[in-house]
KEZA-204322 format. One record per residue (C-alpha): residue in one letter; x, y, z negated. Coordinates in pm, 1 decimal, decimal comma, always signed. Layout:
BEGIN
residuo  u  v  w
a  X  Y  Z
...
// end
This chain:
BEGIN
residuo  u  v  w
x  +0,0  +0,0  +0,0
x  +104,2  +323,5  +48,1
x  +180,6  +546,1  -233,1
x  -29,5  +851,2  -47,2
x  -302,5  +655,4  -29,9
x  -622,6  +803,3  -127,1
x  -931,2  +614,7  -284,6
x  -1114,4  +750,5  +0,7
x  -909,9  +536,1  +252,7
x  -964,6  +234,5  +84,0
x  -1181,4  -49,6  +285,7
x  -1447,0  -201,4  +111,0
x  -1704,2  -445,4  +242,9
x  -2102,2  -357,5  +132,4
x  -2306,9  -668,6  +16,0
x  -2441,2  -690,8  +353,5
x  -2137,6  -769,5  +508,6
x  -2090,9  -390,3  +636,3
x  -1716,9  -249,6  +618,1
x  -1624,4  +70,4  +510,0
x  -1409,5  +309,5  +377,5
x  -1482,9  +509,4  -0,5
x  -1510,0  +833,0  +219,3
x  -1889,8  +871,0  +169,2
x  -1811,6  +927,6  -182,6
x  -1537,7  +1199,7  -143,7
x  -1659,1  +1470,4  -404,4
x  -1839,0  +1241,9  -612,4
x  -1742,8  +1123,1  -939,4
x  -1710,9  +733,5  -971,9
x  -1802,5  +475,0  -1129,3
x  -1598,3  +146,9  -1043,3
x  -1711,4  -205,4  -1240,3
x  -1628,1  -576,1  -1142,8
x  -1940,7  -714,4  -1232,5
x  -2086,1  -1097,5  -1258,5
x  -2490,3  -1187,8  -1314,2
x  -2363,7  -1543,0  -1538,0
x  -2128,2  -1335,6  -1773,5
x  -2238,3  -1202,6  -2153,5
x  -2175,3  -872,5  -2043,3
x  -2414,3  -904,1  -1721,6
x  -2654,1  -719,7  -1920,0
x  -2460,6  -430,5  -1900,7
x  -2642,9  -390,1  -1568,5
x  -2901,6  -209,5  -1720,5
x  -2739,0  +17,5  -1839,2
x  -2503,7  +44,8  -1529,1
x  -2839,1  +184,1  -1350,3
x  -2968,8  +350,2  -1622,3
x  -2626,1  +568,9  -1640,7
x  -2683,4  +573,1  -1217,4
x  -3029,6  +723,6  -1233,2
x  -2956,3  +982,1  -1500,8
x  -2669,3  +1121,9  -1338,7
x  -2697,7  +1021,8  -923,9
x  -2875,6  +1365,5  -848,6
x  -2564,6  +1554,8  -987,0
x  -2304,1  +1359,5  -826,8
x  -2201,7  +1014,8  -1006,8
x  -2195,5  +701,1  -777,8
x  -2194,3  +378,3  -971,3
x  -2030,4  +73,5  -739,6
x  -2054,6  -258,9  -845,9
x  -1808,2  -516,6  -701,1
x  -1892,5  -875,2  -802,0
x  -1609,6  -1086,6  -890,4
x  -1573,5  -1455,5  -938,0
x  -1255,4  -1527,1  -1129,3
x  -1364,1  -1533,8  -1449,9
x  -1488,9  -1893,7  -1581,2
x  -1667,1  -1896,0  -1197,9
x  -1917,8  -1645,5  -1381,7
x  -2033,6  -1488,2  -983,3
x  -2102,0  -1828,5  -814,2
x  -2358,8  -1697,4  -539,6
x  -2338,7  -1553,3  -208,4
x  -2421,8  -1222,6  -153,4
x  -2793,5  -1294,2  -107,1
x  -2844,2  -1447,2  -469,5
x  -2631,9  -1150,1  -589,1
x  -2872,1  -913,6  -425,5
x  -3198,4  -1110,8  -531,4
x  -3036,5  -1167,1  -902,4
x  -2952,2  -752,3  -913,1
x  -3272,6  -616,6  -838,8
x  -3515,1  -872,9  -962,8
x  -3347,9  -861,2  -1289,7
x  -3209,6  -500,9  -1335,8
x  -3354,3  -281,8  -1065,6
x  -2980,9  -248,4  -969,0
x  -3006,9  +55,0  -693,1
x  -2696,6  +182,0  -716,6
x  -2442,4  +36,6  -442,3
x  -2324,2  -344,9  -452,1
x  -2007,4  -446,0  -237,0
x  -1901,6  -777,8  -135,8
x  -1711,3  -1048,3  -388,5
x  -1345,8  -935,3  -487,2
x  -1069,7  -1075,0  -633,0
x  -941,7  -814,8  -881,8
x  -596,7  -987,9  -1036,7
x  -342,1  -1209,8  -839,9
x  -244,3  -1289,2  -495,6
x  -545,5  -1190,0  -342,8
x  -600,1  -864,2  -566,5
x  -861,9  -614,5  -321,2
x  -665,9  -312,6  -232,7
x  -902,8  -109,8  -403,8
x  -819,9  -283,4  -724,5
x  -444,7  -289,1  -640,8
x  -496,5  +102,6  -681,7
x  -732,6  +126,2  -996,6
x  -494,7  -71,1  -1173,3
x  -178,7  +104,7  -1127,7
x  -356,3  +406,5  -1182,3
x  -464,5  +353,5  -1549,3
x  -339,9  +34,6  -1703,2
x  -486,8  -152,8  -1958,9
x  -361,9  -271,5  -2327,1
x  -15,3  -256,8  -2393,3
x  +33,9  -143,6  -2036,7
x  -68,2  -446,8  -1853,1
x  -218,6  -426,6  -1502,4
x  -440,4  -679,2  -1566,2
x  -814,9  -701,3  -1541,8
x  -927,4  -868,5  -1870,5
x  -1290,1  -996,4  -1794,4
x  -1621,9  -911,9  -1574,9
x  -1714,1  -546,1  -1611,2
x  -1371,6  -331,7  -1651,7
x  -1485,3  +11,1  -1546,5
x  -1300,2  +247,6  -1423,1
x  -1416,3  +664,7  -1390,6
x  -1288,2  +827,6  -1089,5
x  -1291,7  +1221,1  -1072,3
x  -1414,0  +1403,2  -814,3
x  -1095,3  +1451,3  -606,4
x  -1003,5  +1070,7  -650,5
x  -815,4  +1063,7  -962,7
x  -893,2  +760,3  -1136,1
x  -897,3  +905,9  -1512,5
x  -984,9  +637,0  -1728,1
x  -1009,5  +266,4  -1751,8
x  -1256,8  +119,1  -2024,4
x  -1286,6  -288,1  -2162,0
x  -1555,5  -474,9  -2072,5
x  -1675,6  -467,9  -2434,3
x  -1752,8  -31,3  -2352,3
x  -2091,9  +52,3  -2310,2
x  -2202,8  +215,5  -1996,0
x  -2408,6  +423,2  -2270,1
x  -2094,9  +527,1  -2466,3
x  -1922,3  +630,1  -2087,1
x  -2183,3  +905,6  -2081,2
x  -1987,2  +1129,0  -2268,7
x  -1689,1  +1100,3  -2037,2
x  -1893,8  +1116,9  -1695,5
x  -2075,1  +1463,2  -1823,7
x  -1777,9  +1712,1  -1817,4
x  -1684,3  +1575,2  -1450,2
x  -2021,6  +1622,5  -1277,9
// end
């Protein structure tokens, strides 16, 4: 990866198998989570959209990339993600395709988030289903939170940067 790269130019694949680049979001401030519908934290997706709807109209995004490598906790194609998302939660913020967010196969996107805040004790290391990380406005991804953090309790931080 380039070191100039901007979050803007990374490629990311929707859940309906469109590609794209972040550049639709340029200006907005994001929120990025690894998320999983068989995980204890899965029900974080409520409040995932309930963060989305409160703050969409004045500029937050919310993007949800489902990821499997964690005790195979994302087992379904993109279809059962979809059905599972908004039967369930209502999820209406955007969904992307599965990614792999640690080894070999890390996502670009996720190569990027991680160097840009690191985790406990410095490690690059995604942890579990639902990381989140809160990009700024002008790309600067400015803080990386466990999956144990509420999307209630990231509130606080998303306020000042709308």
């Amino acid at each position: 990866m380039q070191e100039s790269q901007s979050i803007y130019d990374m490629e990311v694949t929707t859940l309906e198998g469109e590609r794209q680049t972040l550049e639709p979001y340029r200006g907005k401030v994001l929120l990025i989570v690894n998320v999983a519908s068989k995980c204890g934290f899965t029900p974080q997706y409520a409040g995932l959209e309930a963060l989305y709807r409160s703050y969409h109209d004045r500029g937050l995004a919310v993007l949800g990339f489902p990821c499997d490598q964690f005790g195979h906790q994302e087992p379904g194609n993109a279809e059962e993600i979809r059905s599972f998302c908004s039967l369930t939660y209502q999820v209406s913020f955007p969904m992307f395709a599965k990614v792999e967010v640690n080894g070999p196969e890390t996502h670009p996107l996720y190569r990027l988030l991680k160097s840009a805040q690191k985790g406990l004790l410095g490690s690059e290391a995604i942890k579990w289903n639902f990381t989140k990380f809160l990009v700024n406005r002008t790309g600067e991804v400015v803080q990386r939170y466990a999956p144990t953090t509420t999307p209630e309790s990231i509130a606080q931080d998303v306020e000042p940067l709308l």
